[in-house]
C-alpha positions in Angstrom: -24.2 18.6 27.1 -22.7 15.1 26.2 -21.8 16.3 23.0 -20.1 19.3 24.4 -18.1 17.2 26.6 -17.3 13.9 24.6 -15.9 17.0 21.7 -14.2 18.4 24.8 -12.7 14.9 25.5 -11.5 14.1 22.1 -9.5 17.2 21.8 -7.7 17.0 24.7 -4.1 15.8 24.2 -2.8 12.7 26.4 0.3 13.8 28.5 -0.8 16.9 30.7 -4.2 17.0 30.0 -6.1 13.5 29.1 -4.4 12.1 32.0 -4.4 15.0 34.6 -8.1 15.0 34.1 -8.7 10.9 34.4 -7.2 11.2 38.4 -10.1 13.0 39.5 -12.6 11.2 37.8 -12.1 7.7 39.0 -12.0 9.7 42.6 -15.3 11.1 41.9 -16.5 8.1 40.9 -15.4 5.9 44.3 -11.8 4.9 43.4 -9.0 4.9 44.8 -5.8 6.4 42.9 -2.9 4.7 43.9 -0.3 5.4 40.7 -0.8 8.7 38.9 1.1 10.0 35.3 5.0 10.5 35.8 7.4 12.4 33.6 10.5 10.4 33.2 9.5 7.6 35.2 9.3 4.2 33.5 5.4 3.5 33.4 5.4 -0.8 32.2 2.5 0.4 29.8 0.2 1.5 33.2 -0.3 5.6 33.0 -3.1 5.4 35.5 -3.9 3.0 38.5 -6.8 2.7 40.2 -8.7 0.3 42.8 -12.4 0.0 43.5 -15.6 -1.3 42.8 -16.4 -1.7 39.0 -20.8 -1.5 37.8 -20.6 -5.5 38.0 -20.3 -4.7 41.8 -16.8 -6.7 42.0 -13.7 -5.1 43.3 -10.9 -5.0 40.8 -7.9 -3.3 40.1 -7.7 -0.6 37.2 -5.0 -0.3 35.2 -5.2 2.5 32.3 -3.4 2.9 29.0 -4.2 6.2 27.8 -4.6 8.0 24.3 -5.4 11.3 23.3 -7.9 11.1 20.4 -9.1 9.0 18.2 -7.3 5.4 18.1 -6.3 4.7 14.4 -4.0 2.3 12.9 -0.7 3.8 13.7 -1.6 4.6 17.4 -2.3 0.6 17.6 0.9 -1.0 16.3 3.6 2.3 16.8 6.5 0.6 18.1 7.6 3.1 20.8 4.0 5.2 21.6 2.2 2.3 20.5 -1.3 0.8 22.5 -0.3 -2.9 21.7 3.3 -2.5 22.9 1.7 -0.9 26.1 -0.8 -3.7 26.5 1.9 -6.1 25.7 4.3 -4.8 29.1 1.1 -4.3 31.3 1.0 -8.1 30.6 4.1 -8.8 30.7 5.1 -7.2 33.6 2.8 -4.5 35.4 0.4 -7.1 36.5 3.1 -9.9 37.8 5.8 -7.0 39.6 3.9 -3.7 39.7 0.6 -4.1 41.7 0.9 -3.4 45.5 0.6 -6.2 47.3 -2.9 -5.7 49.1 -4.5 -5.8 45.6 -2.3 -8.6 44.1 -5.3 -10.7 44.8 -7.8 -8.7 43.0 -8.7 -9.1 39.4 -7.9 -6.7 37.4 -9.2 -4.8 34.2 -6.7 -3.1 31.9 -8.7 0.3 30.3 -8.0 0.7 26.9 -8.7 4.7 27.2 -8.9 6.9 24.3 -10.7 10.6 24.3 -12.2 9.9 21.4 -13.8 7.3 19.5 -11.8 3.6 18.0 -11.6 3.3 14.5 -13.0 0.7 12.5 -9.5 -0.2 10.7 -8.2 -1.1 14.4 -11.0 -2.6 16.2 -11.0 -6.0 14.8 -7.4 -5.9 16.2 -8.1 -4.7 19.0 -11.0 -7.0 19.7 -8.7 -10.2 18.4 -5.9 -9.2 21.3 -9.2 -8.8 24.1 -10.3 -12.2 22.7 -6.7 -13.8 22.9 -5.1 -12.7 25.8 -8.5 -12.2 28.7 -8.0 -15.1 31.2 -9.1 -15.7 34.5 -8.2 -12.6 36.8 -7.9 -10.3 33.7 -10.0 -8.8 31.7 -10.0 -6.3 28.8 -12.4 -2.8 28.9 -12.5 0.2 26.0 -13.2 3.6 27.2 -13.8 5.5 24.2 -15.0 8.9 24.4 -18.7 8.0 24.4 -18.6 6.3 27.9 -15.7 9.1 29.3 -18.1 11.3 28.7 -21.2 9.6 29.5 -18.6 9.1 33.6 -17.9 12.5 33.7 -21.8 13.5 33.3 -22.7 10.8 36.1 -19.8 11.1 38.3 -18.5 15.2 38.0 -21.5 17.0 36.0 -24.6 15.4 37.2 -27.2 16.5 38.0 -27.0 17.5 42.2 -23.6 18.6 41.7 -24.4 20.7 38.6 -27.7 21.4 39.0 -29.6 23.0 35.9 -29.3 26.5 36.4 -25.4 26.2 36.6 -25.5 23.8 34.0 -27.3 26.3 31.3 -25.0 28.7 32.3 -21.6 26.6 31.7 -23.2 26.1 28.0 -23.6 29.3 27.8 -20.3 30.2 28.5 -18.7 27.8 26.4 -21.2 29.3 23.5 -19.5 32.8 23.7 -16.0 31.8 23.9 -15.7 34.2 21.1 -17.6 37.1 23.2 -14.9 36.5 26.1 -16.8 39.6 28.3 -20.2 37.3 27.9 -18.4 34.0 28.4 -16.7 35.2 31.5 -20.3 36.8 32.8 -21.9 33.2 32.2 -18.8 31.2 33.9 -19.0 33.9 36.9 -22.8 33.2 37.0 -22.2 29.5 37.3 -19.7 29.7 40.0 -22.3 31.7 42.1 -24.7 28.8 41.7 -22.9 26.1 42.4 -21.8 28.6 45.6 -24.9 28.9 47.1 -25.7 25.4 47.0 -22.4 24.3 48.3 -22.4 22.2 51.8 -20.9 22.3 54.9 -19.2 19.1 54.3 -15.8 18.7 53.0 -16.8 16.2 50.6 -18.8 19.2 48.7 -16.0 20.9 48.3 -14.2 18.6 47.0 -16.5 18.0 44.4 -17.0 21.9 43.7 -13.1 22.2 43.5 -13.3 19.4 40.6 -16.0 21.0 38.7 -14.3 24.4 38.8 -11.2 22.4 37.3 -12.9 20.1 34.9 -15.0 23.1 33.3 -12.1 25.6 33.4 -10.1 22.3 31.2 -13.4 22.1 28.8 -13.1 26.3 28.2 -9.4 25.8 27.8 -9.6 23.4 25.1 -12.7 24.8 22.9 -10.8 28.1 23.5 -7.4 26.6 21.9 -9.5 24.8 19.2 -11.3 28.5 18.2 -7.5 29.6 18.8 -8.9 32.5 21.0 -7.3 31.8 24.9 -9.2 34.8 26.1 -12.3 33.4 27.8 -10.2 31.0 28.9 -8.0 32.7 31.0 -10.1 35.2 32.3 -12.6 31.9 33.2 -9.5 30.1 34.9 -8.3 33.0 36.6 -11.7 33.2 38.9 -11.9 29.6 39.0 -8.9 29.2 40.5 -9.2 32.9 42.9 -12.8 30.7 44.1 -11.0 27.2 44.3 -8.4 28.5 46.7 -11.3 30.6 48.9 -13.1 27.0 49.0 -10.0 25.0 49.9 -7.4 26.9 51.6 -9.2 26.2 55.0 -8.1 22.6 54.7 -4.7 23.0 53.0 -1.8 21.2 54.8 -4.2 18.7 56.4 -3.5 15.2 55.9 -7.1 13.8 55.6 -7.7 12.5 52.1 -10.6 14.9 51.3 -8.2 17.6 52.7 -5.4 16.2 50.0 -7.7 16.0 47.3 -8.8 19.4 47.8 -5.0 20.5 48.0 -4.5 18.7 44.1 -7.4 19.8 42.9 -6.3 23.6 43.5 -3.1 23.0 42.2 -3.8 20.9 39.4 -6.3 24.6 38.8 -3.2 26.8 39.0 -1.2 24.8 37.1 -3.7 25.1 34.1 -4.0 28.5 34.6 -0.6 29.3 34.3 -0.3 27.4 31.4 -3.1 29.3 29.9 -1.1 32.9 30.8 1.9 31.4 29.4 0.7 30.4 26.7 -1.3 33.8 25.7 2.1 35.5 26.5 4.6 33.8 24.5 2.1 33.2 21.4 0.3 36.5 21.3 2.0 39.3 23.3 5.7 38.6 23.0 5.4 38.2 19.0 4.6 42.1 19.1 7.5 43.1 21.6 10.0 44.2 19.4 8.0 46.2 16.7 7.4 50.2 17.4 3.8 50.3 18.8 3.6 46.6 17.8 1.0 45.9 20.3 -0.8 48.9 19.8 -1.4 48.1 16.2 -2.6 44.5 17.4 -5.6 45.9 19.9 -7.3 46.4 16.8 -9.0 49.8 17.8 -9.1 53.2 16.4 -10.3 54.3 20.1 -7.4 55.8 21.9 -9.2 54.4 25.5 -9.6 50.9 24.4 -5.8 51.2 23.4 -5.3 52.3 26.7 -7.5 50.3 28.9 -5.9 46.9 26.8 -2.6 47.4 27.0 -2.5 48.4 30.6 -4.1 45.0 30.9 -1.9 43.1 28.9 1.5 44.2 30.6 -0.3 43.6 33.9 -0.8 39.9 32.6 2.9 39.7 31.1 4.0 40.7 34.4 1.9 38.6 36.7 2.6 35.3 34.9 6.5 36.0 35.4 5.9 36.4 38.8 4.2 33.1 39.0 6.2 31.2 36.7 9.4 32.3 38.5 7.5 31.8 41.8 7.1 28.0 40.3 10.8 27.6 39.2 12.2 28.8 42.7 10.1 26.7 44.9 11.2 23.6 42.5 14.6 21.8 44.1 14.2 18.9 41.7 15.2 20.9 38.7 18.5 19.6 36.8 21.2 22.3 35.1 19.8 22.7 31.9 16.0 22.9 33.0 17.3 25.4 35.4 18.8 27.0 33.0 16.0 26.7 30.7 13.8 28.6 33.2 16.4 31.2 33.3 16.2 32.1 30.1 12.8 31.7 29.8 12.5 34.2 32.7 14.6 36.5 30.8 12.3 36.5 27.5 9.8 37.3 29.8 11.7 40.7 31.2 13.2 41.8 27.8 9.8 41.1 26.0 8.0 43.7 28.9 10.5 46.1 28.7 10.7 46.2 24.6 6.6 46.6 24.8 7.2 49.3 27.5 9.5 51.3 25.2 7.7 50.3 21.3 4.1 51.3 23.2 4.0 55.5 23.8 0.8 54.9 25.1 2.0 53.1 28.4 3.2 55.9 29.7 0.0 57.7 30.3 -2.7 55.9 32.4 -5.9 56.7 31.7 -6.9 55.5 35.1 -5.9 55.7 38.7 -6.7 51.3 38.9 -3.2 51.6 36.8 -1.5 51.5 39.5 -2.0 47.6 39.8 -0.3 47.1 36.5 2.1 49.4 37.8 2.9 47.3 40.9 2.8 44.0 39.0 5.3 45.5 36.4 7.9 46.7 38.4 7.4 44.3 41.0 9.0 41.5 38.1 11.4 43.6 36.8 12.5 44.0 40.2 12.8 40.2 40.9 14.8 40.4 37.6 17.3 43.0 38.7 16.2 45.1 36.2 16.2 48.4 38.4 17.4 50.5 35.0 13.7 49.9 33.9 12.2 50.8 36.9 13.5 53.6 37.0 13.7 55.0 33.2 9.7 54.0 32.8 8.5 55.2 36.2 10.2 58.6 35.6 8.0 59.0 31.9 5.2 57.8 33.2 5.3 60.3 35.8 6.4 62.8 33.9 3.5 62.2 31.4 1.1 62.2 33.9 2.2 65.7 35.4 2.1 67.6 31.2 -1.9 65.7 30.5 -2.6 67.2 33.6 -1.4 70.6 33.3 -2.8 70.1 29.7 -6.5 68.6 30.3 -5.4 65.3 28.0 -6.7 62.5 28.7 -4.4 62.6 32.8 -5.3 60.1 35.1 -8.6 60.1 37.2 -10.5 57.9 39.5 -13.3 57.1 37.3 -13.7 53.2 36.7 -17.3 53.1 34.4 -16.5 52.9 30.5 -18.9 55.8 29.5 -17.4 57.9 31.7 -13.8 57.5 31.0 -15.1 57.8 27.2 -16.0 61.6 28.0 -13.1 62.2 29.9 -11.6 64.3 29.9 -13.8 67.6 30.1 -13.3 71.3 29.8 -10.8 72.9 32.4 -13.5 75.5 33.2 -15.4 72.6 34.7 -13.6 73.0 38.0 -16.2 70.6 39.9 -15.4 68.1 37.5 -11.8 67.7 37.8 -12.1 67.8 41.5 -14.3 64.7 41.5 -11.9 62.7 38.7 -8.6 63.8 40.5 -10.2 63.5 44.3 -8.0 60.1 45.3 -5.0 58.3 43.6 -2.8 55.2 44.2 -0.9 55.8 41.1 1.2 59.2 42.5 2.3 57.2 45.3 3.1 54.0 43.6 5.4 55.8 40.7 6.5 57.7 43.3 7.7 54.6 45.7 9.2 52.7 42.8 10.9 55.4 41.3 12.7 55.8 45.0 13.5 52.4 45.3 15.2 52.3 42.2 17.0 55.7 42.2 18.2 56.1 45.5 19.1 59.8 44.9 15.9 60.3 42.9 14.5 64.2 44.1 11.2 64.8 43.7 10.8 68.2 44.4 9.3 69.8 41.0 6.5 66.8 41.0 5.7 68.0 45.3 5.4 71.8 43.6 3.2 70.8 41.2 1.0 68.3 43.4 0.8 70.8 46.0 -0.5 73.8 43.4 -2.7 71.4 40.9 -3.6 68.4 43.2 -4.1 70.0 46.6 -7.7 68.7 47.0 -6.6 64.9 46.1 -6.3 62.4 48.6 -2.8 60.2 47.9 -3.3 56.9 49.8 -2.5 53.3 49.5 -4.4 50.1 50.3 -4.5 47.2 52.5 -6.1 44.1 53.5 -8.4 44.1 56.8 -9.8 41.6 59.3 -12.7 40.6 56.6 -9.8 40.7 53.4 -9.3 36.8 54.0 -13.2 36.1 53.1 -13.4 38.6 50.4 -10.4 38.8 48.8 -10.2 35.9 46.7 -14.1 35.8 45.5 -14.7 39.9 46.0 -18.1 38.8 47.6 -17.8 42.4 49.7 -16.0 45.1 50.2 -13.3 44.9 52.2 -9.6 46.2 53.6 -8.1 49.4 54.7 -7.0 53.0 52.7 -3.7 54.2 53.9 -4.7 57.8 53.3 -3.1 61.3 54.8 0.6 60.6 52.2 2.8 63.4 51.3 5.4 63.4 49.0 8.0 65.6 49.9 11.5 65.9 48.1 13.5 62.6 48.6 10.3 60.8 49.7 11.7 58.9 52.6 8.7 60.5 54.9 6.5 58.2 52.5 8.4 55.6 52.6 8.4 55.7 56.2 4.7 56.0 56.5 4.9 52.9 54.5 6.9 50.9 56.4 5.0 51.8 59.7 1.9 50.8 58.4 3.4 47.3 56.5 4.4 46.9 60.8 1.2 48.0 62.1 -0.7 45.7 59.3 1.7 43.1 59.7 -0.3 40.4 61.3 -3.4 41.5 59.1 -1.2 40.8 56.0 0.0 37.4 57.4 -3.0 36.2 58.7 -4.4 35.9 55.0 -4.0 31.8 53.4 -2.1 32.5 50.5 1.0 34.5 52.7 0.2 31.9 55.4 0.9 29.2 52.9 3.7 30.4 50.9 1.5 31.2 47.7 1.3 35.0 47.4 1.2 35.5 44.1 -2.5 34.1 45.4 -2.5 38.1 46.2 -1.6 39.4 43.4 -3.7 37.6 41.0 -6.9 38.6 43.3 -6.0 42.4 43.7 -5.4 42.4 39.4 -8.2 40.1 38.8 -10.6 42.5 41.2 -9.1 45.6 40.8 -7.8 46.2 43.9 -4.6 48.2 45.0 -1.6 46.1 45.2 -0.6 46.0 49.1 2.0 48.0 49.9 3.3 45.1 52.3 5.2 43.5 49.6 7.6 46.3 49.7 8.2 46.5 53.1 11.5 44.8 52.6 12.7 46.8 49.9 11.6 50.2 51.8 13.6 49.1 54.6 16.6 48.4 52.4 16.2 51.9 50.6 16.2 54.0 54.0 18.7 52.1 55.4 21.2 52.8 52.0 23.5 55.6 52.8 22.1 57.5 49.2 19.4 57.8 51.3 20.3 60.6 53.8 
C-alpha cells in the first residue's frame, strides 16, 4: 500500500494537485492551516502554511515549499521556479513580514516538499544550504515522497480510518483501472465499508470526506498515467454523490469541522469536474466533427453496446457543461478575457454535442426507456445555450425514430434495464405478451414530447397521439419525482425512493401535459426544495445523482420554462 501511494505521490503534479492534497493532510495530522496555495497571489517562496505540534513534541510553525516530482538539478537552481530561489525569499522575507503575529514567536521549520524522491546530484546542495543557513528559531526538514507517503498512511489511510477490508478493496480498485466496471465495483465496495463504520461524530466525517477525496486523487492519477480516465470518473462521480450525502447536513455552519467538511466536498467536485472535462475535450470532442466518428471509436461490432455507450457519452458531454457553466456563473471574480474564455469554452461544448448528435444516426433511436436522462441532460444544456434550433430538430427524429422501430419491431424503446435482455430484444411481433411487458411504462414519450413543445411553440402532435393511442394504449406515460425519503437516498441510492407522476396524455398541442406538469412541480414544490443540493444552490448535485443512478430527471427543473411556454401567445 506504501508503494501504491508514494507512486501515487510522485506523479502528481505541484499546482492543483500536490498542493490541494498537502491542506488536508497537515489537518489530519493536528495542524492548523492558516495560508493555503493562491493563483496570482505573490507567495514569498511559502505555498503552504501551517502551525502545530511537530513529532519532537515542540510547537512550531510550518512553512512549505512545494515540488511536483522528483527534485533534480534544474528544479534546485531554476531562476524563476527554482527551490533555492524559494528558500532564499522564505528567508528573506516570509519569516521577518509574513507570519501572523500570534506565531511570530514560534520556531519555525521550512519543508522542503517534493512528491517524489531528491536526487543525488542536488542533495549535497541541498544539505550545504540546510547546514549554512539553520540558526536558532529555524530549522530545515525534507519531505520526500517516502515520508509523504509514510503521513498519509498514519494520518488519512491508517488503519481505524481504513480498516482492512476497505483497504483490500481500494487496491483492488486501483488494480483494475483498466477493467473500469470492476474498479468501480471495488471503489463502490469500499465506500460501503468505510460507511458502516462511520460515527456519529463530526470529526468521522470529516475524515471519511478526506479519504473519499484523497483515494478518488490516487484513481485520478494512475488512471491519467495508464491514460484511461474511465475508472476514474465513474470512481469520482460516487465519491463525490457520497461525500455530499455525508456533509451537506453541516454545510453553511461555521464550526471548523463543519468548514472542513464544506472544502473537503468541494475540493471532491472540483476534481471531478476536472476529470469530466478532461474525458470530454480529449476523447469525445476529437470525434465530433467526423460522420459516425464516435460510433467508430466505441470499438464494437454490437449495435447495443453502440447504443448503450453513446447514450452515455452525450449524457456526460452534457452534464459537465451544465456544471462547468454552473461554475463560471456563480464566479464574480472572473476578468474579461477569462469570461470570455469560459464563453467560448461553453460554446465548444454545445457545437461539439450537437455535431455528435447529427455525425451519430444511432442517437436517434434509444434502445431504452432510462434514455430519457440523457435526454433531459441534453437538451437541458442546449437550452442554457439558447440553442432551441437543436432541441427541436433532434427531438423531432428521435421521436420520429422511435414511432417507425416501433411500428417495425426494431430494436424501439422498452423498459427493460438487464443487459441480456436488452441483447434479445427485440422479439417477434406475434409475441404480444412480450411487447406489453417491454412497452408497459416510459419517461422517454413524455420527455421528447415536453422538449419538443418548449422549443416549438406551434409544435402539433397529433399523428404521434394517433399512433400512441392505437400501438401504446396499454403503456403507462409518467414522470418522476423526489419524495419525503429522496433527501437520504438520492445521493447514495441506499433505497428506493420518490414519486411516479403517472395518468399523462398527450393530446395535440400538449399543453394539457404541460399543465399536469406544472401542477405537480407546485404540488412537489416543497418536496423538491427541501432536498440539500436545491437548498444550497448546487443542483447540478441532482442531476449528477439521477444520471449516475439512473433515475428520471425531475420534471421540476422545467417548471419555469413550462410556465413560460403556456403563457406564450403561440401557445393558444
Amino acid at each position: 500500500m506504501k508503494l501504491l501511494v508514494k507512486e501515487y505521490l510522485s506523479a502528481l503534479k505541484e499546482r492543483g494537485e500536490l498542493d490541494a492534497i498537502l491542506p488536508d493532510l497537515l489537518s489530519e495530522m493536528g495542524l492548523h492551516v492558516f495560508s493555503r496555495p493562491a493563483v496570482g497571489v505573490r507567495q514569498n517562496g511559502v505555498d503552504l502554511a501551517a502551525v502545530g505540534t511537530d513529532e519532537d513534541g515542540v510547537k512550531k510553525v510550518f512553512l512549505l515549499s512545494i515540488k511536483a516530482g522528483n527534485l533534480s538539478r534544474v528544479d534546485w537552481n531554476a531562476p524563476i521556479q527554482g527551490l533555492r530561489p524559494s528558500l532564499d525569499e522564505i528567508l528573506d522575507s516570509y519569516i521577518p513580514h509574513r507570519i501572523p503575529k500570534q506565531y511570530a514567536t514560534l520556531p519555525v521549520a521550512i519543508c522542503v516538499c517534493v512528491g517524489g524522491d531528491i536526487d543525488q546530484g542536488v542533495d549535497s546542495d541541498l544539505r550545504d544550504y540546510i547546514t549554512k543557513y539553520t540558526q536558532e528559531g529555524i530549522e530545515f526538514q525534507e519531505w520526500d515522497g517516502d515520508r509523504l507517503a509514510n503521513m498519509l498512511m498514519s494520518a488519512v489511510l491508517n488503519e481505524q480510518l481504513l480498516p482492512g477490508d476497505a483497504r483490500s478493496y481500494f487496491r483492488k480498485s486501483v488494480a483494475m483501472l483498466d477493467e473500469p466496471s470492476a474498479a468501480y465495483e471495488y471503489f463502490a465496495e469500499m465506500i460501503a465499508k468505510l460507511n458502516v463504520r462511520l460515527g456519529s461524530r463530526q470529526k468521522d466525517k470529516v475524515a471519511l470526506a478526506r479519504q473519499l477525496n484523497l483515494c478518488s486523487w490516487i484513481l485520478y492519477v494512475w488512471s491519467r498515467e495508464a491514460k484511461n480516465l474511465e475508472s476514474a470518473f465513474r470512481c469520482s462521480e460516487l465519491a463525490m454523490l457520497w461525500c455530499w450525502k455525508i456533509t451537506s447536513p453541516y454545510l453553511g455552519k461555521n464550526t471548523a469541522q463543519a468548514k472542513a467538511m464544506s472544502l473537503a466536498m468541494t475540493n471532491l467536485m472540483g476534481l471531478h469536474i476536472g476529470i469530466a472535462d478532461q474525458i470530454v475535450t480529449e476523447k469525445y470532442l476529437q470525434h465530433a466533427q467526423i460522420r459516425d466518428g464516435l460510433s467508430t471509436a466505441v470499438r464494437s461490432h454490437f449495435a447495443l453496446d453502440l447504443n448503450l455507450k453513446l447514450f452515455e457519452t452525450v449524457g456526460r458531454i452534457a452534464l459537465t457543461g451544465i456544471w462547468l457553466q454552473f461554475f463560471a456563473y456563480r464566479r464574480t471574480d472572473l476578468s474579461k478575457e477569462e469570461r470570455a474564455k469560459v464563453e467560448r469554452d461553453l460554446e465548444t461544448y454545445s457545437n461539439g454535442l450537437i455535431s455528435i448528435l447529427n455525425n451519430n444516426g444511432a442517437l436517434s433511436t434509444p434502445i431504452t426507456d432510462s434514455h430519457s436522462i440523457e435526454v433531459s441532460l441534453i437538451c437541458m444544456f442546449l437550452a442554457t445555450r439558447n440553442r432551441h434550433d437543436a432541441v427541436r430538430v433532434w427531438t423531432d427524429q428521435v421521436l420520429s425514430a422511435c414511432t417507425f422501430a416501433i411500428a417495425s419491431n426494431t430494436a424501439y424503446p422498452c423498459a427493460i434495464s438487464e443487459y441480456q435482455q436488452l441483447a434479445e430484444h427485440p422479439k417477434p411481433r406475434t409475441d404480444k405478451d412480450y411487447f406489453q411487458r417491454a412497452t408497459n411504462a416510459s419517461t422517454l414519450f413524455p420527455t421528447l414530447v415536453i422538449w419538443k413543445r418548449l422549443s416549438e411553440p406551434r409544435a402539433r402532435f397529433t399523428d404521434l397521439a394517433k399512433f400512441i393511442e392505437d400501438n401504446l394504449s396499454h403503456c403507462t406515460l409518467q414522470l418522476w419525482v423526489p419524495n419525503e425519503a429522496s433527501e437520504e437516498h438520492l445521493y447514495s441510492n441506499t433505497a428506493v425512493h420518490g414519486l411516479a407522476l403517472v395518468g399523462l396524455s398527450i393530446s395535440e398541442t400538449a399543453d394539457e401535459l404541460l399543465e399536469v406538469v406544472i401542477e405537480e412541480c407546485r404540488h412537489n414544490s416543497g418536496r423538491f426544495q427541501d432536498l440539500s443540493a436545491t437548498r444550497f444552490g448546487f443542483w447540478p448535485i441532482i442531476l449528477a445523482a439521477c444520471r449516475h443512478h439512473r433515475l428520471p430527471i425531475p420534471p421540476n427543473f422545467l417548471q419555469e420554462l413550462a410556465e413560460k411556454a403556456l403563457a406564450s401567445p403561440a401557445s393558444s
